[in-house]
PAZAPA-4460 file (N, C-alpha, C; in steps of 0.05 Angstrom, whole numbers, plus 32768, in hexadecimal, padded with zeros to 4 digits):
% residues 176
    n_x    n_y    n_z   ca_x   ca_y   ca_z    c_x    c_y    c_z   seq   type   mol
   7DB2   7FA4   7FD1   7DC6   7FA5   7FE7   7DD5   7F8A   7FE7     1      X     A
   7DED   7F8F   7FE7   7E05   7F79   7FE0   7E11   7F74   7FF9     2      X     A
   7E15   7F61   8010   7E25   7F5D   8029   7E3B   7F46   8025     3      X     A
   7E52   7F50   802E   7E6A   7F4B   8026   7E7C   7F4F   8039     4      X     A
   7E94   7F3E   803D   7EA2   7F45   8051   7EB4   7F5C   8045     5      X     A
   7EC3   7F6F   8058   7ED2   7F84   8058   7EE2   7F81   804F     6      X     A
   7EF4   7F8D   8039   7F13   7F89   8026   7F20   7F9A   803D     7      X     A
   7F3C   7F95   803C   7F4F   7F9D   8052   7F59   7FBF   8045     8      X     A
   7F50   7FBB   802A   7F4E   7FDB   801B   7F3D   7FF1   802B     9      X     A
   7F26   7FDD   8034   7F09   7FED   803D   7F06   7FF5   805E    10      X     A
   7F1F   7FEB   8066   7F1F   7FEC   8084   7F1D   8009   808C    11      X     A
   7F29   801F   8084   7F2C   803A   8088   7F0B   8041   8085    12      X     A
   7EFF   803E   806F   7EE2   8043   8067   7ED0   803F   807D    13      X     A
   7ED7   801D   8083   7EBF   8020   8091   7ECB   8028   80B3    14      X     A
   7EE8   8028   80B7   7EEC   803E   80D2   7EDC   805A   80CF    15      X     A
   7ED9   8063   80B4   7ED6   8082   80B2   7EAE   807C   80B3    16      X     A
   7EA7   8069   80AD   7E85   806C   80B0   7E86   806B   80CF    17      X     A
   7E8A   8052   80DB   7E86   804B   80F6   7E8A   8069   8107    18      X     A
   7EA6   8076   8101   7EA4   808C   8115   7E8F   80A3   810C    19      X     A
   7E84   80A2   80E8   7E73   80BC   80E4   7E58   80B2   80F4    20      X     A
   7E56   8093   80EF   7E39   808C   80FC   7E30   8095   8120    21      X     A
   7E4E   808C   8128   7E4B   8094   8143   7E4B   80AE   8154    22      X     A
   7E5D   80C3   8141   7E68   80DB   814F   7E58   80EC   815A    23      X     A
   7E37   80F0   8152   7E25   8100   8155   7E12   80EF   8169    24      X     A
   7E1B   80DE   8174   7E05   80CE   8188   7DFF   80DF   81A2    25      X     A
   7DEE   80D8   81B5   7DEE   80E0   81D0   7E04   80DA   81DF    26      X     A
   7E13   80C7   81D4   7E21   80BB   81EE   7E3D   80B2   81DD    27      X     A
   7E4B   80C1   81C6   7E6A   80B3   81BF   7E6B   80D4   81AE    28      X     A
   7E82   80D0   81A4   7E8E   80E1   8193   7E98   80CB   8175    29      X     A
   7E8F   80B8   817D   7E9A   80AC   8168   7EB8   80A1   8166    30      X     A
   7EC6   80A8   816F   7EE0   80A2   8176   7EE7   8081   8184    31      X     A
   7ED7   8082   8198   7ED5   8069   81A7   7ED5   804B   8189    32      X     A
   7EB7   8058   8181   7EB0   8037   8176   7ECD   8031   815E    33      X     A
   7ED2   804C   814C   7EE6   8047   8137   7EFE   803A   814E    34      X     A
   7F06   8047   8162   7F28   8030   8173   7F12   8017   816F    35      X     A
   7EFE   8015   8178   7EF2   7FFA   817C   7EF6   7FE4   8167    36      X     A
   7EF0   7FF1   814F   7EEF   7FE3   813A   7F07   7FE0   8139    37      X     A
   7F23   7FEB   8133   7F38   7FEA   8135   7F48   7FCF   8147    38      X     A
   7F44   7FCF   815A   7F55   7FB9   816B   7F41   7F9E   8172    39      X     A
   7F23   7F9F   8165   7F16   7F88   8160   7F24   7F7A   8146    40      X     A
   7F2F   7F8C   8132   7F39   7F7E   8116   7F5E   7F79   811E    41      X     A
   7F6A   7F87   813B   7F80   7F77   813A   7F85   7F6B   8151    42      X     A
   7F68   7F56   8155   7F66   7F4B   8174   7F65   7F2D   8165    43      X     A
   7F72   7F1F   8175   7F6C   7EFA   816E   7F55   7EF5   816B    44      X     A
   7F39   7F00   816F   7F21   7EEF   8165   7F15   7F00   8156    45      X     A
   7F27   7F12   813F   7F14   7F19   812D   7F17   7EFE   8118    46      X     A
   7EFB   7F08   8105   7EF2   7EFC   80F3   7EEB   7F08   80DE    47      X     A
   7F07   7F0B   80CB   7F01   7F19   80B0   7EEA   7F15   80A9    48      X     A
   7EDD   7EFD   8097   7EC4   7EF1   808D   7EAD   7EF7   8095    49      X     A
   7EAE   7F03   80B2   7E99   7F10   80C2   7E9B   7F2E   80C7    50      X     A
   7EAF   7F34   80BB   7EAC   7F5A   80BA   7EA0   7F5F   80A5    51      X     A
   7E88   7F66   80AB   7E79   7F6C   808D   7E6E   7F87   8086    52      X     A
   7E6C   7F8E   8074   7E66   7FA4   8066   7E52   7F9A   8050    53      X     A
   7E3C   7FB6   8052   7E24   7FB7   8040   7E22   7FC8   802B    54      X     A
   7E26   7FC3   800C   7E2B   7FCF   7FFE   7E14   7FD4   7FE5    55      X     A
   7E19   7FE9   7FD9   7E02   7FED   7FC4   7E05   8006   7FB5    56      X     A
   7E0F   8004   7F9E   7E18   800B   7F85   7E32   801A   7F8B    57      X     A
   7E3B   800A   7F96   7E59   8009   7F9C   7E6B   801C   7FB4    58      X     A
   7E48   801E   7FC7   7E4E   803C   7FE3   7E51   801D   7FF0    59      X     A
   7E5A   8020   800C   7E5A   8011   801E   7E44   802B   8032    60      X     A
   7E32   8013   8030   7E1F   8020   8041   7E12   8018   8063    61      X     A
   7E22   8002   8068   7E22   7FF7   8081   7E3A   7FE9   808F    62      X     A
   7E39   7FDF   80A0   7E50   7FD4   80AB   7E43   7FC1   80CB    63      X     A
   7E54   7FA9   80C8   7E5C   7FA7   80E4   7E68   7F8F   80EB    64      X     A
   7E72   7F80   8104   7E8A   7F6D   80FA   7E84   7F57   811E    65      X     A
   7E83   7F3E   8113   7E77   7F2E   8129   7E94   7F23   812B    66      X     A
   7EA1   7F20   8143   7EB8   7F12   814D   7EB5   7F00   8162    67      X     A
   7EC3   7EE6   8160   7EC9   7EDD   8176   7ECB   7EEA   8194    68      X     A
   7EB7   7EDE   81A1   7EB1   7EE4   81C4   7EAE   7EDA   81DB    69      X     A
   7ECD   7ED6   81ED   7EC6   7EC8   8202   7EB4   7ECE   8216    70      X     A
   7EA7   7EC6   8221   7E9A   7EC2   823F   7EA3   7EB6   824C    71      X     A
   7EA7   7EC7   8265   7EB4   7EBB   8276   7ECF   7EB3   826A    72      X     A
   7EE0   7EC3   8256   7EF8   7EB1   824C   7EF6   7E8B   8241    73      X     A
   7EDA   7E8F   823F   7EDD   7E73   8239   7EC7   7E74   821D    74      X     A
   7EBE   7E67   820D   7EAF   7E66   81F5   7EB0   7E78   81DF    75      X     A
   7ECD   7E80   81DD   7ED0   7E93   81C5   7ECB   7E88   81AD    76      X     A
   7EC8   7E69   81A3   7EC9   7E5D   8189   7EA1   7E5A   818B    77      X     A
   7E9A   7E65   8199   7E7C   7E59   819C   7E65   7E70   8194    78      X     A
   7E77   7E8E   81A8   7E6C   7EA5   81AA   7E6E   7EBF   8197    79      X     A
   7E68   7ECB   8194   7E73   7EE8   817A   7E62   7EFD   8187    80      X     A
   7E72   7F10   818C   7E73   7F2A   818F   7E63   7F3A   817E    81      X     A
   7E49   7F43   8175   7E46   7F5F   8163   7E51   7F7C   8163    82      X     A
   7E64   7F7E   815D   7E69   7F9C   8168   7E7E   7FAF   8153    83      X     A
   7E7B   7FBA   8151   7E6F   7FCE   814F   7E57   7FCC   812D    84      X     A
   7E41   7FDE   8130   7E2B   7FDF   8121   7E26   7FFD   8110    85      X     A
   7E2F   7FFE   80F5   7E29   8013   80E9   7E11   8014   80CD    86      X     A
   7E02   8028   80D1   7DF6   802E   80B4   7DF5   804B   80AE    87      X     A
   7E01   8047   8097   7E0D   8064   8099   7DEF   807A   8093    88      X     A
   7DEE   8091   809E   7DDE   80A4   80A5   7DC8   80A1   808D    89      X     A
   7DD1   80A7   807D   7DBD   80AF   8064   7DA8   8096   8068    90      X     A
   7DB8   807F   805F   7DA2   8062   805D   7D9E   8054   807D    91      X     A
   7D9B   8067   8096   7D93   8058   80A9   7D6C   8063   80A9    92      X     A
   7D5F   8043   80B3   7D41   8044   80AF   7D35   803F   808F    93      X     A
   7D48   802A   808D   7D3C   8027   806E   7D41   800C   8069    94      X     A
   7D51   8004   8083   7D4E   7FE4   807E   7D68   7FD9   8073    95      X     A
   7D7C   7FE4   8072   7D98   7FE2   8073   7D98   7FC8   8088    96      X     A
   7D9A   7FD1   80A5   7DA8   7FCB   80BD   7DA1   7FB1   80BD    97      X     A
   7D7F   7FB0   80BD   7D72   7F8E   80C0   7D7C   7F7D   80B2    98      X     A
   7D7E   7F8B   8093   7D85   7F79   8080   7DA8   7F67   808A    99      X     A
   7DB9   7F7C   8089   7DD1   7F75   8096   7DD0   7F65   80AE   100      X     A
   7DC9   7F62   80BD   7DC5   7F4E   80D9   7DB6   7F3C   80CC   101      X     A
   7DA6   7F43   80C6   7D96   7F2B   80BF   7DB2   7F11   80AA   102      X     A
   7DBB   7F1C   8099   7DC7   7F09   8087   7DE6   7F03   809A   103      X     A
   7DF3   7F19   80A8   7E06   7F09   80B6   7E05   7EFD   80C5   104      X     A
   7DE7   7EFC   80DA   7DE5   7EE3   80E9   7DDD   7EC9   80E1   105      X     A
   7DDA   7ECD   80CA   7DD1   7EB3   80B2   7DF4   7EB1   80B1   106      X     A
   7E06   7EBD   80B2   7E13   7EB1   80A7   7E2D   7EA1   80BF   107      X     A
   7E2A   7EBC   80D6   7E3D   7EAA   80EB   7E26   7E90   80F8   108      X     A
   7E08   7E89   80EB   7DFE   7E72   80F7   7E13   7E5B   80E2   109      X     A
   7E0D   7E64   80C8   7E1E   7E4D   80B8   7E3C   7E4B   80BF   110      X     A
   7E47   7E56   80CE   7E65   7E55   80D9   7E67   7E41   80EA   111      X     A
   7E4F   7E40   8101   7E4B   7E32   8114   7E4B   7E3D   8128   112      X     A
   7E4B   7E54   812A   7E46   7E6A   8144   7E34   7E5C   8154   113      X     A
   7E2A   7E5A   8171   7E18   7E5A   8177   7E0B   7E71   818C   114      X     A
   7E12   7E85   8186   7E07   7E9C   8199   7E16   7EB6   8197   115      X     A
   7E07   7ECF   8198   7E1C   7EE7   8193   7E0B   7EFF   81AB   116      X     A
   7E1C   7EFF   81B2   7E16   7F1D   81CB   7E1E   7F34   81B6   117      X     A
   7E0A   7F4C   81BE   7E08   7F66   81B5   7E05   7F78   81D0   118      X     A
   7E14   7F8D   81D3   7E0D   7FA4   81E0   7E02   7FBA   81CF   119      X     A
   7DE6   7FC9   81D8   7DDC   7FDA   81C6   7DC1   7FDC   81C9   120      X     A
   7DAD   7FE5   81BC   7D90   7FF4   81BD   7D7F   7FD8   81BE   121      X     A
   7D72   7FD8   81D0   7D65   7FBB   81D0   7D4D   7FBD   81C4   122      X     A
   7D43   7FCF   81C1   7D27   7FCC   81B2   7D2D   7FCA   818F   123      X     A
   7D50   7FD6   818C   7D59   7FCD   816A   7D53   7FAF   8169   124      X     A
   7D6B   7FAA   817E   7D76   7F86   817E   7D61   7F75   817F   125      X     A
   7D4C   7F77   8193   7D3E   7F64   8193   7D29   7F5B   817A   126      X     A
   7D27   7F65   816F   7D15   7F5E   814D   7D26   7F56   813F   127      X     A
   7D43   7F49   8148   7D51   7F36   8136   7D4E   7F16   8146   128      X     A
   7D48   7F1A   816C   7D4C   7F03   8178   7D53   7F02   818D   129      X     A
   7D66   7F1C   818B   7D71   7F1F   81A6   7D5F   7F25   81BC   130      X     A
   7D6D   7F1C   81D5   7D62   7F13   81F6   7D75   7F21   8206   131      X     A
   7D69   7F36   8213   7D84   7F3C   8232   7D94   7F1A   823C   132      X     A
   7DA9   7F24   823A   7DBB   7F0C   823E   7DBF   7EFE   8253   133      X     A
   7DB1   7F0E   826C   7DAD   7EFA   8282   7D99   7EDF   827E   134      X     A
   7D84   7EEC   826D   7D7A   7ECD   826D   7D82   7EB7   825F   135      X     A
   7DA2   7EAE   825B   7DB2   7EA9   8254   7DC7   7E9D   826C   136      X     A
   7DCC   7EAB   8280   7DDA   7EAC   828E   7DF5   7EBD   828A   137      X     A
   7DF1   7ECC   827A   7E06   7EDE   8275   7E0C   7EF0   827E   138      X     A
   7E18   7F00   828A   7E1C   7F1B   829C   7E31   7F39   8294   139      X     A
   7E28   7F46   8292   7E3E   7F5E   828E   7E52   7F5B   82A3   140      X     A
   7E6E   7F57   829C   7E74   7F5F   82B6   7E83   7F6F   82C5   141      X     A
   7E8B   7F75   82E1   7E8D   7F8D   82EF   7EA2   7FA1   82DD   142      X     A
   7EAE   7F9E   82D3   7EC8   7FAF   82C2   7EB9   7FBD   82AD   143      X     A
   7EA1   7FB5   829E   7E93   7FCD   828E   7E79   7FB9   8293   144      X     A
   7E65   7FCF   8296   7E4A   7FCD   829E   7E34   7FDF   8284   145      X     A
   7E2F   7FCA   8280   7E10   7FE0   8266   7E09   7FF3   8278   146      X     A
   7DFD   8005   8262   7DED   8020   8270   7DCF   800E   8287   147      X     A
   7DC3   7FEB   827F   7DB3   7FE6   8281   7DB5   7FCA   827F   148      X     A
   7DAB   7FB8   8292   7DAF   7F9D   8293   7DA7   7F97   8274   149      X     A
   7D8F   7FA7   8268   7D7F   7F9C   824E   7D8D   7FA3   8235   150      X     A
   7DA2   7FB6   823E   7DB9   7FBF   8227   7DCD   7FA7   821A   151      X     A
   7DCD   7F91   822C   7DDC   7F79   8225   7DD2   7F61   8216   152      X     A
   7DCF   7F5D   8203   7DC1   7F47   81FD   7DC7   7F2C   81EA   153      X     A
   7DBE   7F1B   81EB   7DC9   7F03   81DF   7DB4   7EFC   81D1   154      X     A
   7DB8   7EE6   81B7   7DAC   7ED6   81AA   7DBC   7EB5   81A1   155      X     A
   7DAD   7EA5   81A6   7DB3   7E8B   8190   7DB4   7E90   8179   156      X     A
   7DC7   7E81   8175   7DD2   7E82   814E   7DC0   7E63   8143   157      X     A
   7DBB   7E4F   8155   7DAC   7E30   815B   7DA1   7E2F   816E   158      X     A
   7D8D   7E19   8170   7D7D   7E0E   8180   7D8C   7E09   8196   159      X     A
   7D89   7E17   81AE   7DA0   7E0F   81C6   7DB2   7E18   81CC   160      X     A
   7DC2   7E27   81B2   7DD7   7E31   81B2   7DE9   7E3E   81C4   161      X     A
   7DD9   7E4A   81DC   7DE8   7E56   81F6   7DD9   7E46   820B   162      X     A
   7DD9   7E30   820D   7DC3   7E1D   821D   7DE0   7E18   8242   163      X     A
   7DF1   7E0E   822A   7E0F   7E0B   8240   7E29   7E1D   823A   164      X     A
   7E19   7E39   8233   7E33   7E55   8235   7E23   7E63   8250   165      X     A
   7E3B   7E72   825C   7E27   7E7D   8272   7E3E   7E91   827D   166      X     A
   7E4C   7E9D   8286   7E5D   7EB3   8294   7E58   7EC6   8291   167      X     A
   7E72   7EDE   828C   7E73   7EFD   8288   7E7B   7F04   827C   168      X     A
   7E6E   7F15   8268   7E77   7F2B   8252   7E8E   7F35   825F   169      X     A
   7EA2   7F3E   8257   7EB7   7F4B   825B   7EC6   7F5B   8246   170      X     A
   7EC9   7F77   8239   7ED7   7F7F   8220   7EFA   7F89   822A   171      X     A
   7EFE   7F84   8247   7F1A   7F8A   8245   7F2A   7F81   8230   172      X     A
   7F2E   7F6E   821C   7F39   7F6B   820B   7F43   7F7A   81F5   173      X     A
   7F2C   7F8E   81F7   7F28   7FA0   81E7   7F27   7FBC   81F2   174      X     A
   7F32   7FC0   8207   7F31   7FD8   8218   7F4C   7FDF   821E   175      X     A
   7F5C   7FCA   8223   7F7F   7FD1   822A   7F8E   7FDA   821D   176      X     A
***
């Protein structure tokens, strides 16, 4: 397994995994995360270098893309977004997904990231690090709310790293 950032060729591909990964969930059609992905790649804090894709014998078999994230409108050069998270059907439970997080948070730590909030399955997230993000001081806030305070969560990219970040998640940016 080869992880690599996304060619601007591959953008359609991995729109077309993200919505196959999602469409059959309990709770999307899939439609949602693909706009998602969409206006995260033509929003001011994407990060080509951090849209990554997981490849192997030449399928793209994963995906997902960490961007710049204010809190509170304030610590976007500090913070990164995980969102959206694909492995495509066939190779999910085989160690795709870990592998991928595992090496891009190796890689937004070498950027200088120091912290990245995820919304999503907390019993996935937390066997990478992740912590509900209140104990952080971080808060969902009132304009979109997790299904679950424990649905929100944060990790250090460094020792300290969210020691003096503290406000509210907010995705209107990405909602208008």
């Amino acid at each position: 397994m080869k992880i690599r950032a996304a060619k601007k060729g591959e953008y359609d591909d991995t729109e077309v995994l993200v919505y196959e990964v999602f469409k059959n969930t309990s709770y999307s059609d899939g439609e949602f995360e693909k706009a998602w992905l969409k206006k995260i790649r033509d929003n001011q804090y994407y990060i080509p270098e951090l849209d990554l894709v997981v490849e192997e014998e030449g399928e793209i078999i994963g995906h997902f893309v960490l961007s710049k994230f204010p809190i509170s409108k304030n610590f976007e050069n500090e913070v990164l977004m995980l969102s959206p998270v694909s492995v495509a059907i066939h190779r999910q439970r085989k160690g795709v997904g870990e592998h991928m997080l595992k090496e891009g948070l190796k890689f937004a730590a070498d950027l200088g990231f120091k912290g990245v909030i995820v919304e999503g399955d907390f019993r996935f997230y937390r066997r990478f690090g992740f912590r509900t993000s209140t104990e952080f001081g971080i808060y969902a806030s009132k304009n979109n709310t997790p299904p679950s305070e424990e649905n929100l969560m944060a990790m250090e990219l460094c020792e300290n790293g969210l020691k003096h970040i503290s406000g509210e998640v907010d995705y209107s940016m990405y909602i208008v």
